[in-house]
ZADO-1210 file (C-alpha; in nm, 4 decimals, padded with zeros to 6 digits):
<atoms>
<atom x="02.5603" y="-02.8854" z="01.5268" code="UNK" pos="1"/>
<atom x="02.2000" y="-02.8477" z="01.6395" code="UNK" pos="2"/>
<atom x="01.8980" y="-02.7747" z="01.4343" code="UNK" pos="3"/>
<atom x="01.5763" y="-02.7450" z="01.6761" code="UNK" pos="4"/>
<atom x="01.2221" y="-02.6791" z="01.5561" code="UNK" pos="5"/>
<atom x="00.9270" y="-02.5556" z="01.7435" code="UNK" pos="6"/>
<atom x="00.5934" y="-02.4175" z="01.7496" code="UNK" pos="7"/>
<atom x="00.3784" y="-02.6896" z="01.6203" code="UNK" pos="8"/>
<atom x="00.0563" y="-02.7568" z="01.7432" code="UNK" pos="9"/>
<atom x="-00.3395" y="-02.8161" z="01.7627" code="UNK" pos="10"/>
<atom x="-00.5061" y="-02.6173" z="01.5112" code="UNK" pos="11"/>
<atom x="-00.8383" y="-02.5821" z="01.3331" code="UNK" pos="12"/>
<atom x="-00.9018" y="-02.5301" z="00.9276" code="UNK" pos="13"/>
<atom x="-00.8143" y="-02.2152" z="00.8584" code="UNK" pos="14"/>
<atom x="-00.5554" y="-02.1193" z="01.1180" code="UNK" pos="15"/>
<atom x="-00.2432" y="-01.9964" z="01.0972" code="UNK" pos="16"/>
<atom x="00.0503" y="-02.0959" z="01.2932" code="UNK" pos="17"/>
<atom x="00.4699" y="-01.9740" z="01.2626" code="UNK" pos="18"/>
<atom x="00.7347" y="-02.2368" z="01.2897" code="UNK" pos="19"/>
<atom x="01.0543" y="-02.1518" z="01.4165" code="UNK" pos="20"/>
<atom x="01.4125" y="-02.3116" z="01.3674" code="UNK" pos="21"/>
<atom x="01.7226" y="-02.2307" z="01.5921" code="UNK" pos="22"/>
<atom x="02.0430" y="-02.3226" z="01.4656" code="UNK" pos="23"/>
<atom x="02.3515" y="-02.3418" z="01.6781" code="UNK" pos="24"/>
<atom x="02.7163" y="-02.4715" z="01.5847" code="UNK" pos="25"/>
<atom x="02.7437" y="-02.3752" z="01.2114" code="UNK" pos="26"/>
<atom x="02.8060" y="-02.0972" z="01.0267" code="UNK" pos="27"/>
<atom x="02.4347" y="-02.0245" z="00.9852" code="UNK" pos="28"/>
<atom x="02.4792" y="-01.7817" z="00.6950" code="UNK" pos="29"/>
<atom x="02.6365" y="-01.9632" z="00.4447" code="UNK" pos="30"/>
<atom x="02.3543" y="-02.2513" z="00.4796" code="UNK" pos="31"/>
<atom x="02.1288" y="-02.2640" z="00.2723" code="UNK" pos="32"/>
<atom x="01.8145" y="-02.4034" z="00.4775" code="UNK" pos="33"/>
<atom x="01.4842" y="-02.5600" z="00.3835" code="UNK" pos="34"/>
<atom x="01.1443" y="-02.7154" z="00.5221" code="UNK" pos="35"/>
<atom x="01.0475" y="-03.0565" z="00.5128" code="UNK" pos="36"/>
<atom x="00.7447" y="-03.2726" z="00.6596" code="UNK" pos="37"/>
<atom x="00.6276" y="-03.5727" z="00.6869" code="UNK" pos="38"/>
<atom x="00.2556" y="-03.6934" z="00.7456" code="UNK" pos="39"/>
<atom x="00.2119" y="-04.0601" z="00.8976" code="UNK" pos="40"/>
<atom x="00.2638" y="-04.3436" z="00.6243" code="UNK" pos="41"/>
<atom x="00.4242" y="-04.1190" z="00.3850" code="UNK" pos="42"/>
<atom x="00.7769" y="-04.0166" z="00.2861" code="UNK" pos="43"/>
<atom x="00.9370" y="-03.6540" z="00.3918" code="UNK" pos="44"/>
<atom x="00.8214" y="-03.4174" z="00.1399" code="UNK" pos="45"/>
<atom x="00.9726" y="-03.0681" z="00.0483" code="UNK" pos="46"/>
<atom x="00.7714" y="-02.7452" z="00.1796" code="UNK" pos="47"/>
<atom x="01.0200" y="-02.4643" z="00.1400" code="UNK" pos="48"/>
<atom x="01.3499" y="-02.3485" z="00.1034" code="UNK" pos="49"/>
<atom x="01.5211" y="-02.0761" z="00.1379" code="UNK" pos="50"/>
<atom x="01.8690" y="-01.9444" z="00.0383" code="UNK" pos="51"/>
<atom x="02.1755" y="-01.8059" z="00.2705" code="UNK" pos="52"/>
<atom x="02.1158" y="-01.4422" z="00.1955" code="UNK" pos="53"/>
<atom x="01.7354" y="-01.5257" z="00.2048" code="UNK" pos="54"/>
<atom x="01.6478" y="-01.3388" z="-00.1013" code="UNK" pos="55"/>
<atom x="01.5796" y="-01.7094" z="-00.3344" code="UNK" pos="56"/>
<atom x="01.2540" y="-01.9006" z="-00.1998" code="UNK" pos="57"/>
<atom x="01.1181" y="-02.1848" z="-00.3376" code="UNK" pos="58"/>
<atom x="00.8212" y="-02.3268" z="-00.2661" code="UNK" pos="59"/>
<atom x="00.5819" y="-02.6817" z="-00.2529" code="UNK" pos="60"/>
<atom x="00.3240" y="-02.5759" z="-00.5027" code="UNK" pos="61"/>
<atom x="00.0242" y="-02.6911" z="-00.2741" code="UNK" pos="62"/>
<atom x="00.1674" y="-02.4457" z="-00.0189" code="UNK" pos="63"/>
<atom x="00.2781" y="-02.1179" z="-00.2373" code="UNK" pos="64"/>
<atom x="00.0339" y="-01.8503" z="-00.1388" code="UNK" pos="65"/>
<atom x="-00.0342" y="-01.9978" z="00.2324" code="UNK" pos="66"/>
<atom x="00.3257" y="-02.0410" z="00.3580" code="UNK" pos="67"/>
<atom x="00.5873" y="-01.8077" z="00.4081" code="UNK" pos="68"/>
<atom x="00.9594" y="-01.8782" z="00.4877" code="UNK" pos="69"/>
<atom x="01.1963" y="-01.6619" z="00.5999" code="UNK" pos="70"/>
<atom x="01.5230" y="-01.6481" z="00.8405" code="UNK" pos="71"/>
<atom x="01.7185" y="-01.4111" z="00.9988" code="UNK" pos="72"/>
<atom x="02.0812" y="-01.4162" z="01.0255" code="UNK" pos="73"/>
<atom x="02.2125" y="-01.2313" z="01.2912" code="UNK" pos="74"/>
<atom x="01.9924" y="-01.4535" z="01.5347" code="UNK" pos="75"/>
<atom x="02.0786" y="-01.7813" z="01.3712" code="UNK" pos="76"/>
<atom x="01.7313" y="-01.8471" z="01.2970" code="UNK" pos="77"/>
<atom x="01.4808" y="-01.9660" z="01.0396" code="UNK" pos="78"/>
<atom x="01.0935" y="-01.9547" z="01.0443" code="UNK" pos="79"/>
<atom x="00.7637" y="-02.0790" z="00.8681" code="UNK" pos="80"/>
<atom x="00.4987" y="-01.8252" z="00.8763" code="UNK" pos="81"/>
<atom x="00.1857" y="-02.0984" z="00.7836" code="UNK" pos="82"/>
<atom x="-00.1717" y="-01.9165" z="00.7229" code="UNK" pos="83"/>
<atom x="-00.5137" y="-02.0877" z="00.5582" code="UNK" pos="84"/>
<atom x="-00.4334" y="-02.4248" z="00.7445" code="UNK" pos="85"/>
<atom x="-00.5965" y="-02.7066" z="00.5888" code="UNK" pos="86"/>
<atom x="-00.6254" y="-03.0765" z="00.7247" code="UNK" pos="87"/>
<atom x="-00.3564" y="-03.2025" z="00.4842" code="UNK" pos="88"/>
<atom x="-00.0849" y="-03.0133" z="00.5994" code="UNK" pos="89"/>
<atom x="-00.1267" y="-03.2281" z="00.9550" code="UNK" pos="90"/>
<atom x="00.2461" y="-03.3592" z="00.9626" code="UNK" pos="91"/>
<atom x="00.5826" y="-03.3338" z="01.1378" code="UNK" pos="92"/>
<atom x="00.7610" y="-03.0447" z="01.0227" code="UNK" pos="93"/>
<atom x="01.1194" y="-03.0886" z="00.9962" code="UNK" pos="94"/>
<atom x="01.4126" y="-02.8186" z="00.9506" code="UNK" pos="95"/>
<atom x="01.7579" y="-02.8837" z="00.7439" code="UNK" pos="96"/>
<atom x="02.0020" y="-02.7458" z="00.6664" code="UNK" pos="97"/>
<atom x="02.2443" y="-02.7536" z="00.3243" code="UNK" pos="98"/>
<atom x="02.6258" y="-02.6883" z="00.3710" code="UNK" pos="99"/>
<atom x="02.7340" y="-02.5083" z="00.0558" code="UNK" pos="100"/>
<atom x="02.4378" y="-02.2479" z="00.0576" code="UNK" pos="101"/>
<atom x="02.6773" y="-02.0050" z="-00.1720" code="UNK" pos="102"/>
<atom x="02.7090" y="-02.2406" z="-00.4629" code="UNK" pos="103"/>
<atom x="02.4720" y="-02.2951" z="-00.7625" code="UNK" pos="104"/>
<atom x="02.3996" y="-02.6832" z="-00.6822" code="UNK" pos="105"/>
<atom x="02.1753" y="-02.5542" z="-00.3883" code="UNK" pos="106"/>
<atom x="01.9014" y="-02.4197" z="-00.6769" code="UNK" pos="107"/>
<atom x="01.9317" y="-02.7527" z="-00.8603" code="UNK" pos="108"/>
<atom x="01.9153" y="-02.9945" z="-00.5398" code="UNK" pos="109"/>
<atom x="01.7195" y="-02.7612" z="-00.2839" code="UNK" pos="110"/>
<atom x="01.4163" y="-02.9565" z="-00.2637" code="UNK" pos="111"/>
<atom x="01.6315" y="-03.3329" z="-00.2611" code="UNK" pos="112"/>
<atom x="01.6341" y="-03.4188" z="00.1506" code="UNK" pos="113"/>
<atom x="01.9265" y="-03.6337" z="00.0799" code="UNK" pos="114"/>
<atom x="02.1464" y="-03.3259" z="-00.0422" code="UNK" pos="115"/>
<atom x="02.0451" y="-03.1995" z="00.3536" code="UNK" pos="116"/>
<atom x="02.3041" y="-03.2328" z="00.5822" code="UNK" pos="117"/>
<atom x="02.1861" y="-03.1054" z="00.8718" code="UNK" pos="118"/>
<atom x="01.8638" y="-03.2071" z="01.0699" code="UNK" pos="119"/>
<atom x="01.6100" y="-03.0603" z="01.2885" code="UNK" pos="120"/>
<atom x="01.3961" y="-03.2831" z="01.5462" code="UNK" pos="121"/>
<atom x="01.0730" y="-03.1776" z="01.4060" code="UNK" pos="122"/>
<atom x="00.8151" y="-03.0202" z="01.5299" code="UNK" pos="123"/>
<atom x="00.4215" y="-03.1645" z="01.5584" code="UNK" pos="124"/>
<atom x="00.1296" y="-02.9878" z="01.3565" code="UNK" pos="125"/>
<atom x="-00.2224" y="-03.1239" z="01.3127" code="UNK" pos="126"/>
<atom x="-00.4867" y="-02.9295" z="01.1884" code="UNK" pos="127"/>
<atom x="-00.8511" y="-03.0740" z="01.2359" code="UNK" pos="128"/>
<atom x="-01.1330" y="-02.9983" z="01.0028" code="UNK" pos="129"/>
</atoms>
């Protein structure tokens, strides 16, 4: 199984960037697949998930209204559209997914990284002020 993120980067306030997660050697769409990151000195926190048939999102509340997840089945992938930028979303952005994306415990533990089976690499963003 391989999770890989990309498309971090340098960005000023205000920017937007997308994040993108390709996911190779599982059955992608019966995952159920979330974002995580994690700045320097702090734990990984919960950004957003999203469920197998991608119609149940949940979001971080600092993030609802700037970030945008999505995925796409039929090309094993999973993305994070992230617009208005601000300094404090500098962090490693990590992808994972959750085996079991069909059952109900997914919409009680979806935002628990230890429920996550399945990690990404992470992927570098930094936005300056």
């Amino acid at each position: 199984v391989q999770l890989q993120a990309f498309g971090g980067g340098l960005v000023q306030a205000g920017d937007s960037l997308r994040l993108s997660c390709v996911v190779s050697g599982l059955t992608f769409s019966s995952f159920g697949m979330a974002w995580f990151r994690q700045a320097p000195g702090k734990e990984r926190e919960f950004v957003a998930a999203i469920s197998w048939r991608g119609d149940i999102t949940y979001y971080l509340d600092s993030v609802k209204d700037r970030f945008t997840i999505s995925r796409d089945n039929a090309k094993n992938m999973m993305y994070l559209q992230l617009n208005s930028l601000k300094p404090e979303d500098t962090a490693v952005y990590y992808c994972a997914a959750y085996q079991g994306g069909f059952g109900v415990a997914w919409k009680i533990y979806y935002n628990q990284k230890g429920r996550y089976d399945y990690w990404g690499q992470g992927t570098q963003v930094t936005v300056s002020s």
